[in-house]
N, CA and C atoms of all chains as a GROMACS GRO file, in nm:
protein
  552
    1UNK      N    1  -1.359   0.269   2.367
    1UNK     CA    2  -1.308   0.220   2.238
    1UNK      C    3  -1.209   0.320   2.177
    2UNK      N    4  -1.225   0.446   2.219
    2UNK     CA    5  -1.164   0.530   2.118
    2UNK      C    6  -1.090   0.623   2.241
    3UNK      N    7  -1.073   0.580   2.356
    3UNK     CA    8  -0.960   0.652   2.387
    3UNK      C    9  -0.822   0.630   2.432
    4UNK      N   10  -0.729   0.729   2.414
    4UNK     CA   11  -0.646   0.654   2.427
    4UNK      C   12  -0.574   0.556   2.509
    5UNK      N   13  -0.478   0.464   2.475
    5UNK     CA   14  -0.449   0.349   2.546
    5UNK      C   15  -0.314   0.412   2.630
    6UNK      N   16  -0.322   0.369   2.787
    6UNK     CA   17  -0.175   0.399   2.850
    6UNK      C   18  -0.061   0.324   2.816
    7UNK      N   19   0.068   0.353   2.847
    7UNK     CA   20   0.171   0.262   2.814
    7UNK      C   21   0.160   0.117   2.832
    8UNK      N   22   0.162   0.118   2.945
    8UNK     CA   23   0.116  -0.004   2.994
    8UNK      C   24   0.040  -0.102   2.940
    9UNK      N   25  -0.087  -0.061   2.876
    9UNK     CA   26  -0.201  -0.103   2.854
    9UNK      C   27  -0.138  -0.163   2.713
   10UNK      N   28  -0.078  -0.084   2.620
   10UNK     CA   29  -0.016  -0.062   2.504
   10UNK      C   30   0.044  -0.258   2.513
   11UNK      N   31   0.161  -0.219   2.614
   11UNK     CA   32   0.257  -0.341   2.606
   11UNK      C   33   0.183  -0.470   2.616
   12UNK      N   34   0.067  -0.456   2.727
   12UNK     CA   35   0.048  -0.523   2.747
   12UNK      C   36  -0.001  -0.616   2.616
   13UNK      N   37  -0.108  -0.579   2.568
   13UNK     CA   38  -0.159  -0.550   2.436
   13UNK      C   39  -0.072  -0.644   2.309
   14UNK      N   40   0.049  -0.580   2.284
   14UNK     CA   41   0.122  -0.554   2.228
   14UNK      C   42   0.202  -0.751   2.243
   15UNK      N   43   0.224  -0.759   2.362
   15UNK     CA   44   0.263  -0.884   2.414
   15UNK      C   45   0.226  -1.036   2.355
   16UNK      N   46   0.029  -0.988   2.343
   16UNK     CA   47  -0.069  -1.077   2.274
   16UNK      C   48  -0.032  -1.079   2.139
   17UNK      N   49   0.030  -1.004   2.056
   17UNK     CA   50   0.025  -1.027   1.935
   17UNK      C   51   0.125  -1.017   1.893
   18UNK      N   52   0.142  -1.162   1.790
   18UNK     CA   53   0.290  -1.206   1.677
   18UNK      C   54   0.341  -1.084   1.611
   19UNK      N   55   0.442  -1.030   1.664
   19UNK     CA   56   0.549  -0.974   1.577
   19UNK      C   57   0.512  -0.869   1.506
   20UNK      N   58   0.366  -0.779   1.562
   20UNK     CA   59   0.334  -0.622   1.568
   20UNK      C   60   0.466  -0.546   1.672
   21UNK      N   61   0.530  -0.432   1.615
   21UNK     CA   62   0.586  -0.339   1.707
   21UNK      C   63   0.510  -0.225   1.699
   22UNK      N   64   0.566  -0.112   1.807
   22UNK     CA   65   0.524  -0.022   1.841
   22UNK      C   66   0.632   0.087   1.708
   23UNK      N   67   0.586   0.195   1.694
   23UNK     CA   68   0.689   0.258   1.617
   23UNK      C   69   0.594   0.380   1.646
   24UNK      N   70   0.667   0.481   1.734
   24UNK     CA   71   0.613   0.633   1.769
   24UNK      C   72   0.470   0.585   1.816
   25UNK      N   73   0.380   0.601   1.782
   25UNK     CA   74   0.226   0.652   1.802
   25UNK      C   75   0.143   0.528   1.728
   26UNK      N   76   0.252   0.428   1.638
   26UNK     CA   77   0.118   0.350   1.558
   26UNK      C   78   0.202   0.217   1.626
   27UNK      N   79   0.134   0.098   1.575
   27UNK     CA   80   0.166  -0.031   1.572
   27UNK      C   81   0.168  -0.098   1.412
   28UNK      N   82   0.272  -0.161   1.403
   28UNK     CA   83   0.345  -0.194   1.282
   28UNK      C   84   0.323  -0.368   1.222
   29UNK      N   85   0.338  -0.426   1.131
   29UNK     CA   86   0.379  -0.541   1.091
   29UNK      C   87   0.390  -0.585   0.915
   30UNK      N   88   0.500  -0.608   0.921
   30UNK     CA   89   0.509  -0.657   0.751
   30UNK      C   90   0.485  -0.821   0.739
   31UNK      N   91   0.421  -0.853   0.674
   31UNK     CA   92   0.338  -0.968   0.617
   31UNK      C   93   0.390  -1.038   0.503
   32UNK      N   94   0.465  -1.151   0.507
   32UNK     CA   95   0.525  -1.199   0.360
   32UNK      C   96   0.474  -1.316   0.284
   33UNK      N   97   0.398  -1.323   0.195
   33UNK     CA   98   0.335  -1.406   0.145
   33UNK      C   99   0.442  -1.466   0.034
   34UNK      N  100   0.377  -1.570  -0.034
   34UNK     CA  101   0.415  -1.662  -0.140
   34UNK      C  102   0.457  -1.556  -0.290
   35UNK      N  103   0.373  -1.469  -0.293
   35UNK     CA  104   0.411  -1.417  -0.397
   35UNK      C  105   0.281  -1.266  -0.434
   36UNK      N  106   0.260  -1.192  -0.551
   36UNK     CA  107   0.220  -1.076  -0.527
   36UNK      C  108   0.042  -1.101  -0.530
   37UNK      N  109   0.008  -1.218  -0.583
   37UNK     CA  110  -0.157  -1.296  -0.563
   37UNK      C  111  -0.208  -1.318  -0.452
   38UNK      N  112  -0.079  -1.393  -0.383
   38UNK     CA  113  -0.149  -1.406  -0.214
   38UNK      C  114  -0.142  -1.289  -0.132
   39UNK      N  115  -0.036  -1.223  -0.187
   39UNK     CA  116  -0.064  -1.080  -0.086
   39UNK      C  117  -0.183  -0.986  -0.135
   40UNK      N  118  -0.204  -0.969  -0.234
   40UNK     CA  119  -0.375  -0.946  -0.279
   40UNK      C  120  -0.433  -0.999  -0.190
   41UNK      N  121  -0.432  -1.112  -0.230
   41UNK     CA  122  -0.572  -1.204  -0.117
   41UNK      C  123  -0.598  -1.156   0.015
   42UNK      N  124  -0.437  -1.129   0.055
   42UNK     CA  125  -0.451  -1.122   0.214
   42UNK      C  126  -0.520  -0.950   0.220
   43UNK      N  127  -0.432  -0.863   0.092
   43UNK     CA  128  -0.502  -0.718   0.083
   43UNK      C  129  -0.636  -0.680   0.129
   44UNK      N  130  -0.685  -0.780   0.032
   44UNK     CA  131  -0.902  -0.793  -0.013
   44UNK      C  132  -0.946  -0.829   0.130
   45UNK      N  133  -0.903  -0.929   0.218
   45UNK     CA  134  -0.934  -0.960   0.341
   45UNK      C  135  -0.943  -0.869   0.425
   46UNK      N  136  -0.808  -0.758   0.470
   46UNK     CA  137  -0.782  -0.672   0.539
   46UNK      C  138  -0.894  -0.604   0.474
   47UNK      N  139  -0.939  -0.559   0.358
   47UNK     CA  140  -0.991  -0.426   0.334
   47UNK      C  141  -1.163  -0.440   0.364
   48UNK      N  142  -1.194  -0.587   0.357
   48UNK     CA  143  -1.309  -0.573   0.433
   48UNK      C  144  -1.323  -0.600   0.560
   49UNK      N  145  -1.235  -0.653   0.632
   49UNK     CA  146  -1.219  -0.595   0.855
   49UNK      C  147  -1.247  -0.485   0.855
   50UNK      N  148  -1.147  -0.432   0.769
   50UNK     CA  149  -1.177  -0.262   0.810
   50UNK      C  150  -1.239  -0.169   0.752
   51UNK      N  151  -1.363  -0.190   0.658
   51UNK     CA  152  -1.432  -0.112   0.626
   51UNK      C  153  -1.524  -0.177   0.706
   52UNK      N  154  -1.540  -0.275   0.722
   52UNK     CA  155  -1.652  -0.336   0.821
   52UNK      C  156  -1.628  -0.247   0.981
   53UNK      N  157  -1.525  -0.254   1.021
   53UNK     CA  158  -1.507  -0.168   1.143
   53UNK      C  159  -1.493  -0.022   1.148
   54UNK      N  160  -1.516   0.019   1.037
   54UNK     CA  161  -1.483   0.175   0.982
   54UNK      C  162  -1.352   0.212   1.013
   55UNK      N  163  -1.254   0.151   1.007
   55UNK     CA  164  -1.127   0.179   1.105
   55UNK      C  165  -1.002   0.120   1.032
   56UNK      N  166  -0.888   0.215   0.933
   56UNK     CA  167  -0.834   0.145   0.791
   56UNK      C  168  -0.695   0.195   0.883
   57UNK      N  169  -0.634   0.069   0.818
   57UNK     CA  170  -0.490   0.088   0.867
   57UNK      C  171  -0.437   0.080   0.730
   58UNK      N  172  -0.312   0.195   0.715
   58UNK     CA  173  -0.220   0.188   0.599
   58UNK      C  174  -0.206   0.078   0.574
   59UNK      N  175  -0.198   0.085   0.405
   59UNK     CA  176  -0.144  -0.070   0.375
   59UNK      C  177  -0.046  -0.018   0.263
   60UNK      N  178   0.060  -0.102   0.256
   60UNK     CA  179   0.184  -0.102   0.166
   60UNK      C  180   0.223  -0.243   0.130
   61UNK      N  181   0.204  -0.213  -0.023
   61UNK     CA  182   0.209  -0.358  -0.086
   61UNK      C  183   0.376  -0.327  -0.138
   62UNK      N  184   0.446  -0.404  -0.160
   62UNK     CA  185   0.573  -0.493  -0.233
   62UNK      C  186   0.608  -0.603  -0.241
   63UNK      N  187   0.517  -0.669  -0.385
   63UNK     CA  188   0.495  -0.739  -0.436
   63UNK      C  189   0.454  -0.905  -0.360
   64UNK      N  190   0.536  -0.903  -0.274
   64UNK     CA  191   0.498  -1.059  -0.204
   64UNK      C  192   0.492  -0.961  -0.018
   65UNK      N  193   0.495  -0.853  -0.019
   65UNK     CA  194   0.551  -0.827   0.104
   65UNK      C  195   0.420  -0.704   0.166
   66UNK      N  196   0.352  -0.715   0.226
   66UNK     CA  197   0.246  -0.629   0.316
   66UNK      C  198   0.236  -0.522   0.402
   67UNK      N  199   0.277  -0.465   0.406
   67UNK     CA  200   0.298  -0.396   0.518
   67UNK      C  201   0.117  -0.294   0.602
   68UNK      N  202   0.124  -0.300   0.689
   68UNK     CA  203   0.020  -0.315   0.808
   68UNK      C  204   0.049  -0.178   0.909
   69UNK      N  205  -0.012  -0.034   0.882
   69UNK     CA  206   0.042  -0.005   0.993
   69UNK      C  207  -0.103   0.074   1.053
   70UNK      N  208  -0.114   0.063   1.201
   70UNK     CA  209  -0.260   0.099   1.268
   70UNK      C  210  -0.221   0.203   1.368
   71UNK      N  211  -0.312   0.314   1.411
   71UNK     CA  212  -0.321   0.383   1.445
   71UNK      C  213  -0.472   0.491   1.475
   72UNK      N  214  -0.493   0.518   1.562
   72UNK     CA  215  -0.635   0.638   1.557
   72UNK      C  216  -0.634   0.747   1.578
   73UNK      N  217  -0.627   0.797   1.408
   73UNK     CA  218  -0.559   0.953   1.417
   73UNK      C  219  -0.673   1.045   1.443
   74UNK      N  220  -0.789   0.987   1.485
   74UNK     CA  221  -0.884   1.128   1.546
   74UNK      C  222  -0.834   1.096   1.646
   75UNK      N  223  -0.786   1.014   1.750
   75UNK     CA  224  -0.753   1.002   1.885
   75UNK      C  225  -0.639   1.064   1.926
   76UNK      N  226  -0.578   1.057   1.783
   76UNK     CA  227  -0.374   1.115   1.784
   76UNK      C  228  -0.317   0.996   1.891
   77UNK      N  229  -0.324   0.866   1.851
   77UNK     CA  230  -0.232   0.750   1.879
   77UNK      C  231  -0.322   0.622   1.878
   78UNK      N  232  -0.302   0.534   1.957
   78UNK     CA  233  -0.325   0.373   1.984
   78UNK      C  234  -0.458   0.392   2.064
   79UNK      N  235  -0.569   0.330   2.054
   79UNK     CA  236  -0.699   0.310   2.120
   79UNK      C  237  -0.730   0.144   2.080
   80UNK      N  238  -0.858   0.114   2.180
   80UNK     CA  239  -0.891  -0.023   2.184
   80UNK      C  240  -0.924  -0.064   2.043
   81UNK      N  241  -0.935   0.013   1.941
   81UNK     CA  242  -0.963   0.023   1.758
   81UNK      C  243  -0.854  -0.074   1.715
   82UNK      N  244  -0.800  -0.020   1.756
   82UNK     CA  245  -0.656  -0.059   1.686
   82UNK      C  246  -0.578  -0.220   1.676
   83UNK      N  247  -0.604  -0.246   1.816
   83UNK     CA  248  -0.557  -0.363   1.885
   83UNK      C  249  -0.685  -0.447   1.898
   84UNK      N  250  -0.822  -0.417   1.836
   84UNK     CA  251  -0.937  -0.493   1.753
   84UNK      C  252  -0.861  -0.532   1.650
   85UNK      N  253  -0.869  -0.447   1.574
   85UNK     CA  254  -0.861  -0.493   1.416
   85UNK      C  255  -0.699  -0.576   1.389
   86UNK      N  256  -0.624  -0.541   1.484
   86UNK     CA  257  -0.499  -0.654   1.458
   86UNK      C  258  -0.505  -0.740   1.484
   87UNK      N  259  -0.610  -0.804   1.579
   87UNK     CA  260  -0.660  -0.929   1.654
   87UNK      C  261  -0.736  -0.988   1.526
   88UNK      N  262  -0.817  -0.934   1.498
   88UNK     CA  263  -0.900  -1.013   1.374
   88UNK      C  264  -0.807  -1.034   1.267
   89UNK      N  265  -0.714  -0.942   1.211
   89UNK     CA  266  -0.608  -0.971   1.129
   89UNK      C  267  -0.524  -1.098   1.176
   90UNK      N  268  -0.482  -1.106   1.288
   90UNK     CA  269  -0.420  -1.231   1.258
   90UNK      C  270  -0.486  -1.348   1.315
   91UNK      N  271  -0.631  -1.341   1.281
   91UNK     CA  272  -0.697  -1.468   1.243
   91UNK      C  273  -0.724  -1.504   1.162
   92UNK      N  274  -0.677  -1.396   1.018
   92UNK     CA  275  -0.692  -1.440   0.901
   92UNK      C  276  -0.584  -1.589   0.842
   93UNK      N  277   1.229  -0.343  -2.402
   93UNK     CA  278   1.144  -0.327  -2.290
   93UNK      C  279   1.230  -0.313  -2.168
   94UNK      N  280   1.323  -0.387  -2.148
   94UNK     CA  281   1.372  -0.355  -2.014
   94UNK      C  282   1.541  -0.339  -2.007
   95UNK      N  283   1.540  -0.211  -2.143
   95UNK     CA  284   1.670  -0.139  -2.116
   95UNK      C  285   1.677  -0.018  -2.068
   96UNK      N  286   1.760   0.012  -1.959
   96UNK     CA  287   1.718   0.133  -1.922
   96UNK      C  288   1.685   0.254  -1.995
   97UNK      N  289   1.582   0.356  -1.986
   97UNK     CA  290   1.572   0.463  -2.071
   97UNK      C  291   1.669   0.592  -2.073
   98UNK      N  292   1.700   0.669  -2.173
   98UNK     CA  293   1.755   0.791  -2.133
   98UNK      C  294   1.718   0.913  -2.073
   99UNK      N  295   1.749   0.996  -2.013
   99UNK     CA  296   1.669   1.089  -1.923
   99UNK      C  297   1.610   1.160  -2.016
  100UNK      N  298   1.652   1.150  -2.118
  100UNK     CA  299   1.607   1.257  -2.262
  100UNK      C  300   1.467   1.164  -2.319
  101UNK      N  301   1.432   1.059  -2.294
  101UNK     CA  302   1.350   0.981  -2.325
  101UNK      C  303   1.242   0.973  -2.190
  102UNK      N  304   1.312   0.975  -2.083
  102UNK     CA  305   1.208   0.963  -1.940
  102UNK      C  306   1.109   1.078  -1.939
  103UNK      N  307   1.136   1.195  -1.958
  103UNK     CA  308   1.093   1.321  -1.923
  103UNK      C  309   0.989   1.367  -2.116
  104UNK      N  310   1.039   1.290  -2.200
  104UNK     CA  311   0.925   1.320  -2.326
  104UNK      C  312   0.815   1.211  -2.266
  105UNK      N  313   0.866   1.090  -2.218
  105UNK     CA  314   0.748   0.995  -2.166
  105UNK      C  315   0.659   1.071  -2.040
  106UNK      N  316   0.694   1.105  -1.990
  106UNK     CA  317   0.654   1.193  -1.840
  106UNK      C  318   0.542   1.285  -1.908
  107UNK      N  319   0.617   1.365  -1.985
  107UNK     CA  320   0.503   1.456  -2.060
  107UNK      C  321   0.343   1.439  -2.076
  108UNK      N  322   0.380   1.277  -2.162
  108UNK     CA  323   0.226   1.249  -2.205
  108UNK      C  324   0.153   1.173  -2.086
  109UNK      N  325   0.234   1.188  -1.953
  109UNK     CA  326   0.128   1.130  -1.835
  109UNK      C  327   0.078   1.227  -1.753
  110UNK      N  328   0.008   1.220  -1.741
  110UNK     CA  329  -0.017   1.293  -1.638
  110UNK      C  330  -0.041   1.293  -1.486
  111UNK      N  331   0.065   1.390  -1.443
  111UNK     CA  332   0.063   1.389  -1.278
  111UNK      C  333   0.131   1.326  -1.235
  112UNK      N  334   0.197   1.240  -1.328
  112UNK     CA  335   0.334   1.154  -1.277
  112UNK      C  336   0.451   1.215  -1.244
  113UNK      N  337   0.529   1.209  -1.169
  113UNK     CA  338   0.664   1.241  -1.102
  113UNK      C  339   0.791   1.193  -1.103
  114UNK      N  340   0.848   1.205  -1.127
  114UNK     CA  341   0.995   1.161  -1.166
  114UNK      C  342   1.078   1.156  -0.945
  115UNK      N  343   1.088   1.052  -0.929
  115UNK     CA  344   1.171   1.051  -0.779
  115UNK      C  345   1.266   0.974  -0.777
  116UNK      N  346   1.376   1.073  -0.774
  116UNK     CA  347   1.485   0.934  -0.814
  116UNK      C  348   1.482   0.871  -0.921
  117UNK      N  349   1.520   0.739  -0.896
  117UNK     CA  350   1.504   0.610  -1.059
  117UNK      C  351   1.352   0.619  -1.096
  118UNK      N  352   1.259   0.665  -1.003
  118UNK     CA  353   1.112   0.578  -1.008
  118UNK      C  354   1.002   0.687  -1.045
  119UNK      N  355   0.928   0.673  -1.113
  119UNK     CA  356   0.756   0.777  -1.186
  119UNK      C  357   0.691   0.740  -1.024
  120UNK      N  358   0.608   0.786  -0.998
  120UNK     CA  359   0.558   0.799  -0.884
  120UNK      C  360   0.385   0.909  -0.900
  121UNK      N  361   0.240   0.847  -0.890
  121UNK     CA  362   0.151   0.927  -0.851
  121UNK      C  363   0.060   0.877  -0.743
  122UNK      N  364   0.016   1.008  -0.704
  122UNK     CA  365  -0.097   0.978  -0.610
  122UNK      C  366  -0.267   0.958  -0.659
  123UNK      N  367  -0.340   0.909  -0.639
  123UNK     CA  368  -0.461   0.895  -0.701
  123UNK      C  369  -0.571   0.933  -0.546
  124UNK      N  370  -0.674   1.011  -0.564
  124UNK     CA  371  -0.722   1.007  -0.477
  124UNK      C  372  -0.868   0.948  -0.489
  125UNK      N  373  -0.970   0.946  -0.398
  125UNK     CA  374  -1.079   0.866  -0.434
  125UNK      C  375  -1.207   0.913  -0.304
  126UNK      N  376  -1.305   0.905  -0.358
  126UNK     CA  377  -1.410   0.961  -0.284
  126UNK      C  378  -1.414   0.903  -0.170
  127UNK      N  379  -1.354   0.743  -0.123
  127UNK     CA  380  -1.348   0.720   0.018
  127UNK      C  381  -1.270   0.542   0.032
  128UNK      N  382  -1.241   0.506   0.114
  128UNK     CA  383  -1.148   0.370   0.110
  128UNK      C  384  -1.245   0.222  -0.029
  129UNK      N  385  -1.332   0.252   0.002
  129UNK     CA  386  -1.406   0.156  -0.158
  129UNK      C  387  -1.374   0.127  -0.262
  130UNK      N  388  -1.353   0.285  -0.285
  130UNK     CA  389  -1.333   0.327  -0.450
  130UNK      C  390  -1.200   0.314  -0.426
  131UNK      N  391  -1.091   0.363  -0.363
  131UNK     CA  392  -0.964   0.345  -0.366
  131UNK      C  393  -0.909   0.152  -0.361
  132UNK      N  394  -1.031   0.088  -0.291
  132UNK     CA  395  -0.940  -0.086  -0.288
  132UNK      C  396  -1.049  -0.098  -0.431
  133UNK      N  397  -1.108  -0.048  -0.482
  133UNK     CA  398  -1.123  -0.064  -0.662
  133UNK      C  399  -1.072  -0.055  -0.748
  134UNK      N  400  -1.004   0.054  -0.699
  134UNK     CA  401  -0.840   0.110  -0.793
  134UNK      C  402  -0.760   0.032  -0.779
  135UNK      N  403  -0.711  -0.027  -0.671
  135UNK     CA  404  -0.607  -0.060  -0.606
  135UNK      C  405  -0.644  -0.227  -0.676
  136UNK      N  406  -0.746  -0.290  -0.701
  136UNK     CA  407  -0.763  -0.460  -0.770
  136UNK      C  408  -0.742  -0.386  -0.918
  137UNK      N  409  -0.823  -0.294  -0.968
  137UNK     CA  410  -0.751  -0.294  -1.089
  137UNK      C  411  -0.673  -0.298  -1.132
  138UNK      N  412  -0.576  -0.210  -1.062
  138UNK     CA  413  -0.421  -0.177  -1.094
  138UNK      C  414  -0.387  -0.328  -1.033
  139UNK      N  415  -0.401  -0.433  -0.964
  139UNK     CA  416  -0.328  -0.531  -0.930
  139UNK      C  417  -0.366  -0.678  -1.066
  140UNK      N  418  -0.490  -0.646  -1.132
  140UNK     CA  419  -0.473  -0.729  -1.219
  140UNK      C  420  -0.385  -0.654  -1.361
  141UNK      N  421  -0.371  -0.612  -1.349
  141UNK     CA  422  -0.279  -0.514  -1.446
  141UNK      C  423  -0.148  -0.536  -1.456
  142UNK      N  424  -0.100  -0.552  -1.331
  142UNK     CA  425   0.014  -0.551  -1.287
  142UNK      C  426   0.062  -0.673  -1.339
  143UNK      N  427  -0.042  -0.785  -1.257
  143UNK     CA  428   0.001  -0.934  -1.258
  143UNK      C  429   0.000  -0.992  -1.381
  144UNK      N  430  -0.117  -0.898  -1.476
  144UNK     CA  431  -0.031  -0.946  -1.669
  144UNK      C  432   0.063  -0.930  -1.703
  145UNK      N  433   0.094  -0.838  -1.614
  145UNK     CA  434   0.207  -0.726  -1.686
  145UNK      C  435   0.369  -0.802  -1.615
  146UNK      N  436   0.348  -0.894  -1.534
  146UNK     CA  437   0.421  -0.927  -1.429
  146UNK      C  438   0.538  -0.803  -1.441
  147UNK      N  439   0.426  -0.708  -1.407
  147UNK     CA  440   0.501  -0.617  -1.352
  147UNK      C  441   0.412  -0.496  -1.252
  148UNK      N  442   0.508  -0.498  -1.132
  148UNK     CA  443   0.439  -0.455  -1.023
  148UNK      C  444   0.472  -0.339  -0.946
  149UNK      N  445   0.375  -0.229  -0.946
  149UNK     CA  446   0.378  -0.136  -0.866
  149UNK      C  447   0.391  -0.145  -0.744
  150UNK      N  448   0.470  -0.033  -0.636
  150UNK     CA  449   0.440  -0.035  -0.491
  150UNK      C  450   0.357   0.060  -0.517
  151UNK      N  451   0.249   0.036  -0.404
  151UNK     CA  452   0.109   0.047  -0.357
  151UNK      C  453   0.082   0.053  -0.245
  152UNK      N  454   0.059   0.176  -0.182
  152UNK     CA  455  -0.015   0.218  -0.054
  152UNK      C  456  -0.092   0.284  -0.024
  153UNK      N  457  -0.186   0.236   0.034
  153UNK     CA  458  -0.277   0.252   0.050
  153UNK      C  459  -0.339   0.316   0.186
  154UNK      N  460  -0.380   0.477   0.162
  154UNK     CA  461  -0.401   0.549   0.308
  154UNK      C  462  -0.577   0.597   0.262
  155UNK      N  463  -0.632   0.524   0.348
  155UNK     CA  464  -0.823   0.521   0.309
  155UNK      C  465  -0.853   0.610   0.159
  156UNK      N  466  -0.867   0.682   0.145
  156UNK     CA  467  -0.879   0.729  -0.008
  156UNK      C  468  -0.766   0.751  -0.116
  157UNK      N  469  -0.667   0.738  -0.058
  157UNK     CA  470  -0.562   0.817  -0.182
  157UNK      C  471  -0.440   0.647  -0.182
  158UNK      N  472  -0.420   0.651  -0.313
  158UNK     CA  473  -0.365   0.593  -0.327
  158UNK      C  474  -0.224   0.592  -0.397
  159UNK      N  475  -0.099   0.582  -0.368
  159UNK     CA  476   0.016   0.617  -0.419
  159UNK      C  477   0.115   0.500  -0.504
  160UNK      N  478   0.109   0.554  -0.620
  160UNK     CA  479   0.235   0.423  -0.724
  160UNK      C  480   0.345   0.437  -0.735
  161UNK      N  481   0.401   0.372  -0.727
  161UNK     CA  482   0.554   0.406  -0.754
  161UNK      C  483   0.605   0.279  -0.829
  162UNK      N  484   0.671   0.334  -0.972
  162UNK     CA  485   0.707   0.212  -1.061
  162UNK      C  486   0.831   0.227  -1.085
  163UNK      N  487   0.929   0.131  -1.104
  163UNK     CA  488   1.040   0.120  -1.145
  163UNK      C  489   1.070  -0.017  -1.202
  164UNK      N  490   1.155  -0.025  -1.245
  164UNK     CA  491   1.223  -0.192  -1.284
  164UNK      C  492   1.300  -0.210  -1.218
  165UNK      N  493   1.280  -0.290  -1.091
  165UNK     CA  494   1.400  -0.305  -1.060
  165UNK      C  495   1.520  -0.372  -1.057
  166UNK      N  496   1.485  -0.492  -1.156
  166UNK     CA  497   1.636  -0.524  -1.202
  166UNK      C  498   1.681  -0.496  -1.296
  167UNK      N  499   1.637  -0.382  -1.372
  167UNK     CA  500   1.686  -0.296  -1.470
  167UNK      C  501   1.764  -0.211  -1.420
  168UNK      N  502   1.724  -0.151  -1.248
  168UNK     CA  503   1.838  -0.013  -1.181
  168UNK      C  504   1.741   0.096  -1.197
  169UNK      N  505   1.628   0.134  -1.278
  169UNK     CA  506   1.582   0.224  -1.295
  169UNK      C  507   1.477   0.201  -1.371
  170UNK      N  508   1.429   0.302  -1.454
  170UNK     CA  509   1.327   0.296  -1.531
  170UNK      C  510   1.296   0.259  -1.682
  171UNK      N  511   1.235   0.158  -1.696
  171UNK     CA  512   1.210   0.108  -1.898
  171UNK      C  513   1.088   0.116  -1.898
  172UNK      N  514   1.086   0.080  -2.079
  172UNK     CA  515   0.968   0.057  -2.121
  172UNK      C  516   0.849   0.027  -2.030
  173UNK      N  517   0.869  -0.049  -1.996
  173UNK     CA  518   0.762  -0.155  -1.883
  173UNK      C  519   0.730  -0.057  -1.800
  174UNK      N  520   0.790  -0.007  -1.712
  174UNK     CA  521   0.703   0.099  -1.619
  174UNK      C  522   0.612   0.246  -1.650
  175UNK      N  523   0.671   0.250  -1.746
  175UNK     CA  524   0.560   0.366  -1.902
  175UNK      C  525   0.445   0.275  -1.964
  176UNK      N  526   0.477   0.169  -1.980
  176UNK     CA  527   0.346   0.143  -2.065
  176UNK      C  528   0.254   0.081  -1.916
  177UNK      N  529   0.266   0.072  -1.825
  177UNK     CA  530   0.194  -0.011  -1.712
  177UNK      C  531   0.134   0.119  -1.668
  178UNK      N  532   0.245   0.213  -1.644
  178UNK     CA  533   0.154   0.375  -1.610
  178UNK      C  534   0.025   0.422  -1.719
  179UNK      N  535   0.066   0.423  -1.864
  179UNK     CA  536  -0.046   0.444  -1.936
  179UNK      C  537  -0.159   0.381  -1.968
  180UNK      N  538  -0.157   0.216  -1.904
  180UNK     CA  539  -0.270   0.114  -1.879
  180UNK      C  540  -0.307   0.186  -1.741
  181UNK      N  541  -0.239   0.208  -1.657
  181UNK     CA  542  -0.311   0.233  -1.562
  181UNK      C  543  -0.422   0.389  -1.579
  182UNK      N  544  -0.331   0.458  -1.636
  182UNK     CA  545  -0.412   0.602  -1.677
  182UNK      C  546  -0.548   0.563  -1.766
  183UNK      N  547  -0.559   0.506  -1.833
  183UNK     CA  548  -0.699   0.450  -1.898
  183UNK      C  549  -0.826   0.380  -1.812
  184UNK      N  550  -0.773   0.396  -1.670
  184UNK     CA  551  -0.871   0.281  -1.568
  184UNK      C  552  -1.011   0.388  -1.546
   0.00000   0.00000   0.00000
């Protein structure tokens, strides 16, 4: 679970899921909702995946706009953590 | 409320906040918090705050600490509105 992922493994990964990129060491995605309520909503959602998984990815709010970025910095990069919790994210 | 202020006016407002930062056009603090909980507690307060205020902070969120950054931005810079939303927020 927590070690790190090879390149490969990464893309592969990476392939499965809508419009996450790679950027250095983390995996990325900005989220655009209706306006700054629904991106709350979607906030409150994310924040219990990941306290439920012990495992918090930056979040950056502007105003209708989300931003999402994951990474496992005890690992120092991308582990099977990571590419969990973006999977459950976009089943929200 | 949403004429721009003078720098001679930004920096007596700055005074009575505390820990706030002047960056560029925008006041800017960090808040920190005993662990990601208490910080998405902060983080709904300050968002119903905001949404009276229809006026909205960027907000990011890294597991305990949480960072604001206010401006007007179709003012160009900083008014009324982003001082009095900082000093609602300082009362939380």
């Amino acid at each position: 679970m927590t070690s790190l992922l090879t390149e490969k493994q990464i893309k592969t990964k990476l392939h499965n899921l809508k419009n996450w990129k790679m950027v250095e060491n983390e995996v990325t995605k900005t989220f655009v909702f209706e306006d700054f309520v629904h991106a709350m909503g979607f906030v409150n959602s994310i924040a219990l995946l990941a306290e439920r998984a012990n495992h918090h990815p930056d979040i950056d709010i502007r105003w209708n706009k989300v931003t999402l970025t994951l990474s496992t910095h005890s690992a120092g990069g991308l582990t099977e953590k990571d590419f969990m919790l973006a999977k459950e994210i976009e089943k929200l």
